[in-house]
C-alpha positions as CSV (number, residue, x, y, z in Angstrom):
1,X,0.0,0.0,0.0
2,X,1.1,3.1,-0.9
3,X,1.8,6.1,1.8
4,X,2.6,9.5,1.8
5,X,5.2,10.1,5.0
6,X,4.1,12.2,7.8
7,X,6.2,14.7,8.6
8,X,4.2,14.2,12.5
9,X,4.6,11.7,14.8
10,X,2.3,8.6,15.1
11,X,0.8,10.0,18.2
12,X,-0.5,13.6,16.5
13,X,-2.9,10.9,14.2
14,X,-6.4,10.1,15.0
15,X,-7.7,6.7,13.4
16,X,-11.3,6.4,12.3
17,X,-12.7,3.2,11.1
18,X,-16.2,1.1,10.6
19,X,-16.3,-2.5,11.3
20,X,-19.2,-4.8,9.8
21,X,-19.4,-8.7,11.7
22,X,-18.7,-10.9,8.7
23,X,-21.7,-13.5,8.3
24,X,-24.1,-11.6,11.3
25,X,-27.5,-10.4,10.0
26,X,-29.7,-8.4,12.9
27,X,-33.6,-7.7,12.8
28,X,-33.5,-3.8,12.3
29,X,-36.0,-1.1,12.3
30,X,-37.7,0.6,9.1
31,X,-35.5,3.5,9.9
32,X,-32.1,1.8,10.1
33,X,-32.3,0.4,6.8
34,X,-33.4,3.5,5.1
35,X,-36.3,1.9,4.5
36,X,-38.7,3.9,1.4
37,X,-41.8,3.0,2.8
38,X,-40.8,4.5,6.3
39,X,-39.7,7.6,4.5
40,X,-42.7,8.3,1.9
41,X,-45.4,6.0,3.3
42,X,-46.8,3.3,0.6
43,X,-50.2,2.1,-0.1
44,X,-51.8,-2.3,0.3
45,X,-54.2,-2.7,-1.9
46,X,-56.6,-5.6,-0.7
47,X,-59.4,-8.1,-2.2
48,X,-61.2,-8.4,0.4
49,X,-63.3,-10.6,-1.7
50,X,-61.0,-13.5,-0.7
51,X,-60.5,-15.1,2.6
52,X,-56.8,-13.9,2.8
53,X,-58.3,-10.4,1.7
54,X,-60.4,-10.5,4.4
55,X,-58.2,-11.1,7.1
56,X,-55.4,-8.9,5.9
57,X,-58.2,-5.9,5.6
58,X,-59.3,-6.8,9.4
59,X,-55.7,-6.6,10.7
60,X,-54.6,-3.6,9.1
61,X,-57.9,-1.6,10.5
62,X,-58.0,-3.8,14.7
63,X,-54.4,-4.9,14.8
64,X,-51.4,-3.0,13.1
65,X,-51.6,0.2,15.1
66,X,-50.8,2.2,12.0
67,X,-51.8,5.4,10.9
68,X,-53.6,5.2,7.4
69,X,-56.6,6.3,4.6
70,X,-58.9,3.8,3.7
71,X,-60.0,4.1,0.2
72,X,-62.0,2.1,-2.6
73,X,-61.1,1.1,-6.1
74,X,-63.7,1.0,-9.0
75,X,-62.9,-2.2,-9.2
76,X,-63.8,-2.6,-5.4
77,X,-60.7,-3.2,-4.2
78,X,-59.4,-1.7,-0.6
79,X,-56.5,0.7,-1.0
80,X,-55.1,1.5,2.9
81,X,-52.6,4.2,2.5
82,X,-50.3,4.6,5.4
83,X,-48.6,7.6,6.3
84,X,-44.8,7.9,6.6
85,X,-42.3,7.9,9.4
86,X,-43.8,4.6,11.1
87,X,-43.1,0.9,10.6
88,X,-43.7,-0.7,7.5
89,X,-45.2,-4.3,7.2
90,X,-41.8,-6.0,5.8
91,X,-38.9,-7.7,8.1
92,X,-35.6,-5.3,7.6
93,X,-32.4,-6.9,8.8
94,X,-28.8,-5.6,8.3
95,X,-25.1,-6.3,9.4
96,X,-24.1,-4.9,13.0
97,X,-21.5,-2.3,12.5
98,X,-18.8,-1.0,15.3
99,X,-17.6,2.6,14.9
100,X,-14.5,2.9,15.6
101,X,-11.8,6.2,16.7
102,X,-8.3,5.1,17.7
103,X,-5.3,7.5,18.9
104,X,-2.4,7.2,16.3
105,X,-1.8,6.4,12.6
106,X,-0.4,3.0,11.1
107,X,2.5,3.1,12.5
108,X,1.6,2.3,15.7
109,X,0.4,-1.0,17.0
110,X,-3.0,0.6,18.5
111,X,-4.5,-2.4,20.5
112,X,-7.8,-2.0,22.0
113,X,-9.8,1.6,20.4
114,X,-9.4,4.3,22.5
115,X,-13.2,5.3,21.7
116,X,-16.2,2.7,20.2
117,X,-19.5,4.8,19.2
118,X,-22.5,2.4,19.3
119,X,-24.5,5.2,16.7
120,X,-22.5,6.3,13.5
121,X,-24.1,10.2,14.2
122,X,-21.6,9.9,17.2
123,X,-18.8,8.6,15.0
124,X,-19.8,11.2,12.4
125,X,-19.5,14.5,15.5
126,X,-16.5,13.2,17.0
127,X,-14.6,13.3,13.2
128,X,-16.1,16.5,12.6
129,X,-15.6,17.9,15.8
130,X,-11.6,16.2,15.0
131,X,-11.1,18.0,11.5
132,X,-12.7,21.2,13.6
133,X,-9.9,20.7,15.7
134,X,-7.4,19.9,13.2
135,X,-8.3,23.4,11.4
136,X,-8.3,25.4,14.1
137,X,-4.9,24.4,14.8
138,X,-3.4,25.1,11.3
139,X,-5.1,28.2,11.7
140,X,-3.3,29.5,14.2
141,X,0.3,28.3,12.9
């Protein structure tokens, strides 16, 4: 790999870095996933002419505890339009990822991070509040 030299030691560095578990799927929420339907609502459209119809129409309006329109197709088909920002109807899963901020560069056998964010908004402030830092300094002289 190639490497520009630092002209600073290892110890002026901060290391950032996102680690996914290879092989490790989690159940995650609508909004995790960046999930469309959570973001612009959607619409089921149900026959509730058929059995399955039936019971997917009675569920949606006793049992999902979900904001939504009810509407009626020409053809006489049950439209429910949900609104957006809650929990769609599908199972989202992803791969757990550790955030990561270590003190020093590659050259220095770093062991254990010095800092592990469990939300990547935290890992996203602390780098910008870094580079903030960073500026500042080079500011200054």
């Amino acid at each position: 790999m190639f490497r520009i030299e630092s002209q600073l030691p290892p110890q002026a560095f901060k290391t950032y870095a996102i680690r996914r578990q290879r092989d490790v799927r989690v159940v995650a929420a609508c909004e995790q996933v960046g999930c469309p339907a959570y973001l612009r609502g959607w619409e089921s459209t149900i026959d509730e002419r058929t059995d399955l119809g039936r019971q997917q129409a009675a569920y949606i309006r006793t049992a999902s505890r979900r904001t939504f329109k009810e509407l009626t197709t020409a053809a006489g088909l049950t439209v429910f339009r949900f609104d957006a920002y809650q929990r769609c109807f599908a199972d989202h899963h992803t791969t757990p990822e550790t955030y990561l901020v270590r003190g020093g560069d590659h050259r220095l056998d770093r062991g254990a991070p010095s800092r592990v964010h469990t939300r990547p908004a935290d890992w996203v402030e602390d780098c910008g509040e870094h580079l903030q830092h960073v500026a500042d300094d080079r500011e200054r002289g």
